[in-house]
C-alpha positions in Angstrom: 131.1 185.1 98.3 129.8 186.1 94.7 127.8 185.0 92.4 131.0 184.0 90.2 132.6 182.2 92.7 129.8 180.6 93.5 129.7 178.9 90.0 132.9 178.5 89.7 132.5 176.2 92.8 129.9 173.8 91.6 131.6 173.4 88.1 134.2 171.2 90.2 131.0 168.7 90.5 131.5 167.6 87.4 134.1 164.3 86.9 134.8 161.9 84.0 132.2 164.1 81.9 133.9 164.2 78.3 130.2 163.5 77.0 128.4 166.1 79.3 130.8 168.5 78.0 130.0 168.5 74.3 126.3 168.3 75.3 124.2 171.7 74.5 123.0 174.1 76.9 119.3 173.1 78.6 116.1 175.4 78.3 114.6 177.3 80.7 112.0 180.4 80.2 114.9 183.1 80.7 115.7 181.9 77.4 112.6 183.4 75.9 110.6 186.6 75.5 107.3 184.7 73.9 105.5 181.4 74.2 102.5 180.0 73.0 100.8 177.1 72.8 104.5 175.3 74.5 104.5 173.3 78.0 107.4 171.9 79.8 108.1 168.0 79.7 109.8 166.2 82.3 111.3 163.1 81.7 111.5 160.5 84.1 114.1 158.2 85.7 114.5 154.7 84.4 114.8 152.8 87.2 117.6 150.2 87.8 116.6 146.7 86.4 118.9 145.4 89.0 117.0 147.6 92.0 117.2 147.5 94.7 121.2 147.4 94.2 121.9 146.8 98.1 119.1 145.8 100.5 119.2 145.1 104.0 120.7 142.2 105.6 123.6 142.4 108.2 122.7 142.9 111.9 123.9 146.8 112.0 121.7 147.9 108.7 118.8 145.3 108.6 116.9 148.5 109.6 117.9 150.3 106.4 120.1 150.8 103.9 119.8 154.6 104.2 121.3 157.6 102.0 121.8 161.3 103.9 125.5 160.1 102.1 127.6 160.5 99.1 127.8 158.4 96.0 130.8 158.9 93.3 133.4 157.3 91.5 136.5 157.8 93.1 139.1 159.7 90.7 142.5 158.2 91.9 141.3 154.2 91.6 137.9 154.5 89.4 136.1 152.7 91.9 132.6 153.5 92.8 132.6 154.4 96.3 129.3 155.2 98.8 129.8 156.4 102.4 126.0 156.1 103.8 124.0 155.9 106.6 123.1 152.4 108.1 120.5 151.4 110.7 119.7 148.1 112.8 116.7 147.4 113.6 114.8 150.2 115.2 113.1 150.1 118.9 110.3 152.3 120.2 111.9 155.4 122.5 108.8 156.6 123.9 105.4 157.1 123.1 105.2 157.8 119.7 108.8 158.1 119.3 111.5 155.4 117.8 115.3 155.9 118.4 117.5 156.0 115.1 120.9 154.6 115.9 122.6 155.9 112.3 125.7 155.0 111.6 128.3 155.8 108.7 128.7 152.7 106.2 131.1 152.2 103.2 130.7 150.6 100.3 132.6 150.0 97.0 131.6 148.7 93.7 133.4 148.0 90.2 130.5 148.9 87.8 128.2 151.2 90.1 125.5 148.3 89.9 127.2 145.5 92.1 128.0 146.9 95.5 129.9 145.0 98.3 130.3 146.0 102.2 134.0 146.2 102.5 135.0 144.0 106.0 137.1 146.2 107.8 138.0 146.8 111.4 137.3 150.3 112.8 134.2 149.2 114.4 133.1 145.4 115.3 129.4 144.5 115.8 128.0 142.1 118.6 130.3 139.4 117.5 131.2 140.5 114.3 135.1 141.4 114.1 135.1 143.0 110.7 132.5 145.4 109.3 131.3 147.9 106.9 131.0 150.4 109.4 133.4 153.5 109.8 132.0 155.4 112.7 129.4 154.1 115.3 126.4 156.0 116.7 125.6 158.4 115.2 125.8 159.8 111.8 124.7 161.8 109.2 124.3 163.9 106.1 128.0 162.8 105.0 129.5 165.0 102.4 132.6 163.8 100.3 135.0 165.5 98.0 138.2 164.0 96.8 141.3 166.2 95.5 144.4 163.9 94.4 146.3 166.9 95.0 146.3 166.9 98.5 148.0 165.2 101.2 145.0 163.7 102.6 143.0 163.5 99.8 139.7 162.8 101.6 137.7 164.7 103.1 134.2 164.7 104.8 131.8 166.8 106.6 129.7 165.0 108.6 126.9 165.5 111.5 127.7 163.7 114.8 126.2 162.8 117.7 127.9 161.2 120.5 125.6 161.6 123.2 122.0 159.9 121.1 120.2 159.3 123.0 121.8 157.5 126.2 125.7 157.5 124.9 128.3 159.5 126.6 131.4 159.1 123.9 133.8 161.7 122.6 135.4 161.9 119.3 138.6 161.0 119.1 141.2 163.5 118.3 139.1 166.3 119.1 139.2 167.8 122.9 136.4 167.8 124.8 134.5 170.9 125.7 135.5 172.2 129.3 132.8 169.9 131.9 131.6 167.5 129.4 131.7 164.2 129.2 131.3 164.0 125.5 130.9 165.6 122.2 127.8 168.2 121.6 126.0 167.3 118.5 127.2 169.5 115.2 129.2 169.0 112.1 132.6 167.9 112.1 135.7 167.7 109.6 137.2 164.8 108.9 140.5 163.8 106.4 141.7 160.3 105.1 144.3 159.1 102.7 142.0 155.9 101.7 138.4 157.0 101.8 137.9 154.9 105.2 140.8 155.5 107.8 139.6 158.7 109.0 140.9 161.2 111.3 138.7 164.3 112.9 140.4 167.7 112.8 137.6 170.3 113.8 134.2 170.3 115.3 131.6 171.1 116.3 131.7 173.7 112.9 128.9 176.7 114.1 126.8 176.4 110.7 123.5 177.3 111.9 122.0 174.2 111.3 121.2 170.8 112.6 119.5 169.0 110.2 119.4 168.2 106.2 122.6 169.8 105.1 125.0 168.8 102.3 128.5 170.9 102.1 130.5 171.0 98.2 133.8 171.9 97.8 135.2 174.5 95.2 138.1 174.5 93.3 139.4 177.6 95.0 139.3 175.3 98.2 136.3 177.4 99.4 132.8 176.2 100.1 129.4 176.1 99.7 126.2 174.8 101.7 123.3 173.8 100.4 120.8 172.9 103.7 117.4 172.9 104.9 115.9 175.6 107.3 112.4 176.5 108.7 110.4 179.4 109.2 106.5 179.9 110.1 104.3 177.9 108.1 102.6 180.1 105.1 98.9 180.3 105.5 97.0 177.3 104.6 99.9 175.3 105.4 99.7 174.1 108.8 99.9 170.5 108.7 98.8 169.7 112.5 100.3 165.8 112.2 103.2 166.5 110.5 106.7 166.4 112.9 107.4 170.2 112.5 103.6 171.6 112.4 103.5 174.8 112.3 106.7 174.8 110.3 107.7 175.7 106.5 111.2 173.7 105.3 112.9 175.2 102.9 116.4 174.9 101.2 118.9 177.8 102.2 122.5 178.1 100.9 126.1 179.6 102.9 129.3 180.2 101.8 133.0 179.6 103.6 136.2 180.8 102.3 137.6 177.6 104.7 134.9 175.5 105.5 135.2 176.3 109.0 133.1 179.5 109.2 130.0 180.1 107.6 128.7 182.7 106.0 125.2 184.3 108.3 122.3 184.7 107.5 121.0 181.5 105.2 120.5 182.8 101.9 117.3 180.8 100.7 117.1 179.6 97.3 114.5 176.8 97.0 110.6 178.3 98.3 107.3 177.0 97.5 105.4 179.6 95.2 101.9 180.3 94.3 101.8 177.4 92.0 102.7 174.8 94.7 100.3 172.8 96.9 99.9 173.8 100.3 101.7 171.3 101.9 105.1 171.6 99.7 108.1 171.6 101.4 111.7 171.1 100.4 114.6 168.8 102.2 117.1 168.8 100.2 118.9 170.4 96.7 121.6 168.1 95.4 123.2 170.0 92.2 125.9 169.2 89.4 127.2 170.7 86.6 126.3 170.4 83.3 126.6 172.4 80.4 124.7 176.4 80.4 124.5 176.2 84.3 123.1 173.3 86.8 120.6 171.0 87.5 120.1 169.7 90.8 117.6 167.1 92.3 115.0 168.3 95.1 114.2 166.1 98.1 109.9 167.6 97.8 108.0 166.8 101.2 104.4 166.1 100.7 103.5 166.0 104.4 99.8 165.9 103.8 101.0 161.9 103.0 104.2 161.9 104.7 105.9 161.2 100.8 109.2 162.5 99.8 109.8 162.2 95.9 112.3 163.9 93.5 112.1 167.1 91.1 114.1 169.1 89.0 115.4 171.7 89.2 117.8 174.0 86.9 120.0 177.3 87.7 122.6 179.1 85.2 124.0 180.8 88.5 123.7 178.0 91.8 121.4 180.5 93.2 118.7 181.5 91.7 116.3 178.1 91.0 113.9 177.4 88.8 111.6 173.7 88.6 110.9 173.1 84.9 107.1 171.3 86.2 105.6 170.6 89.2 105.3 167.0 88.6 108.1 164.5 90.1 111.1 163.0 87.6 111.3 160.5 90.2 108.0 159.1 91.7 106.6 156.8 94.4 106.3 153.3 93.9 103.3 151.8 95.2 103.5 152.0 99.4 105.3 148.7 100.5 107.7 148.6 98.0 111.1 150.7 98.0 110.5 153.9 96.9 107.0 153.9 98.0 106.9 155.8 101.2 110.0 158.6 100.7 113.1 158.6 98.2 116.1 160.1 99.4 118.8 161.1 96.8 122.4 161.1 97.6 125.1 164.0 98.2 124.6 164.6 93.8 123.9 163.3 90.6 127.0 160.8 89.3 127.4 161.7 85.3 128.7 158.5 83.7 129.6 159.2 79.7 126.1 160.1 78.4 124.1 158.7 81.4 122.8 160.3 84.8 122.6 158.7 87.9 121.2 159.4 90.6 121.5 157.2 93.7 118.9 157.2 96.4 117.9 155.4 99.6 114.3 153.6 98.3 111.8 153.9 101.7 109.3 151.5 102.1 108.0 153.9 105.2 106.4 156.9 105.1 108.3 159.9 107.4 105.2 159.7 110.0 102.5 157.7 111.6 99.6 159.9 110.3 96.9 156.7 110.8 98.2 156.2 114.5 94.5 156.4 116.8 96.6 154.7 119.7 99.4 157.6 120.5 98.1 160.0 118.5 98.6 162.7 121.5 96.4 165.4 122.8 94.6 165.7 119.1 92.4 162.8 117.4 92.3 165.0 113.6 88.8 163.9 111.9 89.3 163.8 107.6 86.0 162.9 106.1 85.8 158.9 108.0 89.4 159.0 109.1 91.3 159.7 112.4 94.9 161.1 111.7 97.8 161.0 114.4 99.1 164.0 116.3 102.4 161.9 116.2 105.7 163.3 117.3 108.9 161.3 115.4 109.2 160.1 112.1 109.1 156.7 111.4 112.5 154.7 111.0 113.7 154.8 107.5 113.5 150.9 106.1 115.3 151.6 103.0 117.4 149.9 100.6 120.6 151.6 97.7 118.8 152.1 95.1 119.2 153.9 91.8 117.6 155.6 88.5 118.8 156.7 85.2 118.7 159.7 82.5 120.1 161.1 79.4 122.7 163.1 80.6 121.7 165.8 78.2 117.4 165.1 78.3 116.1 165.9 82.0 113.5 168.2 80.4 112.1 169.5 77.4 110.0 172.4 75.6 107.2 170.5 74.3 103.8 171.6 72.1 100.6 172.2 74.9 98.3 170.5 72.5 100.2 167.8 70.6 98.9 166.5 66.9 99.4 168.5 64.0 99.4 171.7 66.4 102.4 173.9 66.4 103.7 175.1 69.3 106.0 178.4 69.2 109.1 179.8 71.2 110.5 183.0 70.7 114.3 183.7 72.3 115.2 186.7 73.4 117.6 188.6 71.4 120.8 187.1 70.8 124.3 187.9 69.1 123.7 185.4 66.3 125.7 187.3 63.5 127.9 184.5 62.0 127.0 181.8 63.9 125.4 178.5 63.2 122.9 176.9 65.3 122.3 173.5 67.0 119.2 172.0 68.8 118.8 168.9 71.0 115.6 167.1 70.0 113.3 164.4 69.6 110.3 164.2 67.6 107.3 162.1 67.1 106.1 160.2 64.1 104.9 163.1 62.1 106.6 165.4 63.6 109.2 167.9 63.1 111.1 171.2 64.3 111.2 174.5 62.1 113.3 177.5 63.1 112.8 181.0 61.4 115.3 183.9 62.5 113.9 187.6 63.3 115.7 191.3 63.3 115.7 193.3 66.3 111.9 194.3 65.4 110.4 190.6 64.8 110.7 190.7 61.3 111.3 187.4 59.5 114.3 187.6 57.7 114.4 186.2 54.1 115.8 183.3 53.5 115.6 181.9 57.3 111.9 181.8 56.9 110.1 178.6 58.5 109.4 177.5 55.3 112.9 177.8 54.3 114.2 175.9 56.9 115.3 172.5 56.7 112.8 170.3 59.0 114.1 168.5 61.7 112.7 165.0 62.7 114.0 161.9 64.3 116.6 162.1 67.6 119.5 164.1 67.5 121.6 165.1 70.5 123.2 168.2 68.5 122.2 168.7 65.0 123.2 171.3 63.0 120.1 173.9 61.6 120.1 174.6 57.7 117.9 177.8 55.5 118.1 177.5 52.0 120.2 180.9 52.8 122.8 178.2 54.1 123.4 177.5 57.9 125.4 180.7 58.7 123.4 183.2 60.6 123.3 186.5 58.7 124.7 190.0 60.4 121.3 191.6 61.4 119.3 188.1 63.0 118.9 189.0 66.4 116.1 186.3 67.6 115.3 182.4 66.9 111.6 181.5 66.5 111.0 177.7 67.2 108.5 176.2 65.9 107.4 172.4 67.5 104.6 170.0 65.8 105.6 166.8 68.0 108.4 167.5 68.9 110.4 168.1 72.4 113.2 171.0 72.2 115.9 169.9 75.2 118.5 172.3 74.5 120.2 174.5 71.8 123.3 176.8 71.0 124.7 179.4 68.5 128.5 179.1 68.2 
């Protein structure tokens, strides 16, 4: 599949976005031939005040309130709809090991903030007749899309496992493999015409992975994968307590005309660089649409701590990636609370009128036992007074909904390196500008304001578009329109924009 289909495909993420849509492009260095003396800003979620939105508490999730699901608001009733991943109460499964008896959970809501478990009856729970739960043991990494064009308007890809660790159950509707006694672990296809009724029609789907995979439709009908895969630790990067030491996760992307076959080899699109910390690694890559491309978040493994936060990270294409800092947009909380051990995002980012969300599973545990002297295995790891754990599972995932907040159109911005009166510059690249009039999405400080001065095709200043005969920006404005003395028309020969910040944070801009 090409590059064109490709974003033609992740443009259907977008829904109820009338305010998204007349947003301006974002920034990103492609955008520019010079800087100097500019940094990137990252802004960062505002949490929920009502977090955690949905915490533990019935006997088949008072283990967790997990993600490795999909959050949205469902086009043909306006409801807020979440099919996750609940736990019960975990239970050692070996030394060092723990058994993680997932199952897929529904929930609805009116206002995204209030959610309710449903009490339905496709599968009852040690004397409870009605439940939440959809399918039993086990689940996960459920990916939903909707089309109220269709039939069955519902469907969802989801990773089964029939047989963890001691069941022998088979999937109904789907025949078994010649011999077996049950299903083989794998992604399977599933329809509905409610969201909760659902009805398998293929599986095991050969996708060439097991683990860490979400699946977004197209418009065309066609697909593409987003999904973690490993190859040989980089040097330096050899974590020996970490569950896959030895091991480098990254994010890799396929392609399906049907959904049923998969494009092979992985194409990978999210690595660690030069510029990352030994230990980075990468889960998952969760993207939407917005306007001038995507942003998506990204699931970043510390496993020197066993911490998962959130990043970043922006493409014009949906295949080549860039993260605008290193730094997270969605931290750790303080270990113990939710969000303190790993935060696990949801299938995307909901966009809700000028507001993002994104939903996440809040872990109060860390993904591995790295202080464990008892079971640590055939390696006691020394660190300056500590002994760390040769463990081999991660750690049950006590979690509960959780979610945090942005301006749709303010994930990042170009910001001045030194701040005060200093003026930080950006120079685009050349542009077809002739006749056109410019807006800019920006904030500034007290004392602080945005110049722009336009250049020819040889970095001349052109006169009467001079900084100095620019109108200066300050205050917050989402879209404002740029004004010379000259007027706000761009003449025939300006070919590049020079951006001048003194407290100020550039999010976006566009020449119409």
């Amino acid at each position: 599949m090409n590059r064109l289909l490709i974003s033609i495909a992740l443009s259907s993420l977008l829904l109820n976005n009338a305010s998204a849509e007349d947003s301006l492009p974002f920034v990103m260095p492609s955008d520019f031939q010079d800087l100097e003396l500019v940094g990137w800003r990252i802004e960062q979620g505002r949490q929920d005040p009502n977090n955690p939105l949905l915490e533990p508490e019935m006997p088949w999730d008072e283990g967790g309130v997990f993600s490795h699901g999909t959050v949205l608001r469902d086009p043909i009733d306006g409801l807020w709809k979440a099919w996750q991943i609940s736990t019960p109460l975990s239970k050692p499964h070996g030394p060092g090991t723990w058994r993680h008896d997932r199952r897929l959970t529904y929930l609805e809501s009116k206002d995204g903030v209030k959610w309710q478990r449903p009490k339905l009856s496709f599968v009852s729970w040690e004397g409870h007749e009605q439940t939440n739960i959809l399918m039993g043991i086990w689940c996960s990494y459920a990916s939903v899309n909707i089309d109220p064009q269709r039939e069955w308007p519902y469907e969802m890809f989801v990773f089964r496992f029939p047989g963890y660790p001691d069941e022998r159950t088979s999937i109904e509707g789907l025949p078994l493999p010649q011999g077996e006694k049950s299903h083989p672990y794998g992604l399977y296809r599933f329809r509905s015409k409610d969201g909760k009724d659902w009805k398998a029609v293929e599986g095991p789907i050969t996708l060439n992975t097991s683990d860490s995979c979400f699946i977004y439709r197209l418009p065309d009908g066609s697909y593409v994968a987003n999904h973690k895969t490993q190859l040989p630790a980089f040097p330096g990067g050899v974590t020996p307590f970490d569950i896959a030491d030895g091991e480098v996760r990254l994010i890799g992307q396929r392609t399906s005309r049907d959904g049923s076959t998969w494009s092979d080899p992985t194409r990978l699109i999210m690595t660690p660089d030069w510029r990352d910390p030994a230990d980075t690694q990468f889960m998952e890559l969760c993207p939407i649409a917005v306007p001038g491309g995507y942003v998506a978040t990204v699931t970043m493994y510390h496993n020197h701590t066993q911490q998962i936060d959130l990043q970043w990270a922006a493409s014009r294409d949906g295949v080549h990636w860039w993260r605008p800092d290193r730094r997270p947009a969605l931290p750790n909380s303080p270990l113990g609370d939710y969000g303190g051990g790993m935060i696990w995002p949801m299938h995307s980012p909901v966009i809700d009128g000028n507001r993002l969300h994104v939903y996440y599973a809040g872990n109060e545990s860390l993904h591995g036992d790295l202080f464990n002297t008892k079971q640590s295995g055939p390696r006691r790891l020394q660190a300056r007074g500590e002994v760390l754990s040769r463990h081999s599972s991660s750690l049950p995932n006590y979690s509960a909904l959780c979610r945090a907040t942005w301006t749709t159109d303010r994930l990042w911005a170009l910001a001045p390196a030194i701040g005060g009166p200093y003026v930080g510059t950006a120079t685009t690249k050349r542009r077809e500008l002739s006749g056109k009039r410019l807006k800019v999405n920006v904030i500034t400080k007290p004392r602080g304001e945005l110049r722009l001065e336009l250049l020819d095709a040889a970095g001349n200043v052109l006169a009467g578009f001079s900084k100095d005969d620019c109108q200066p920006l300050s205050g917050d404005h989402h879209a404002m329109l740029v004004e010379w003395t000259s007027g706000s028309k761009m003449p025939k020969n300006a070919s590049r924009i020079r951006f001048l910040l003194k407290r100020a944070f550039l999010y976006g801009f566009s020449s119409q």
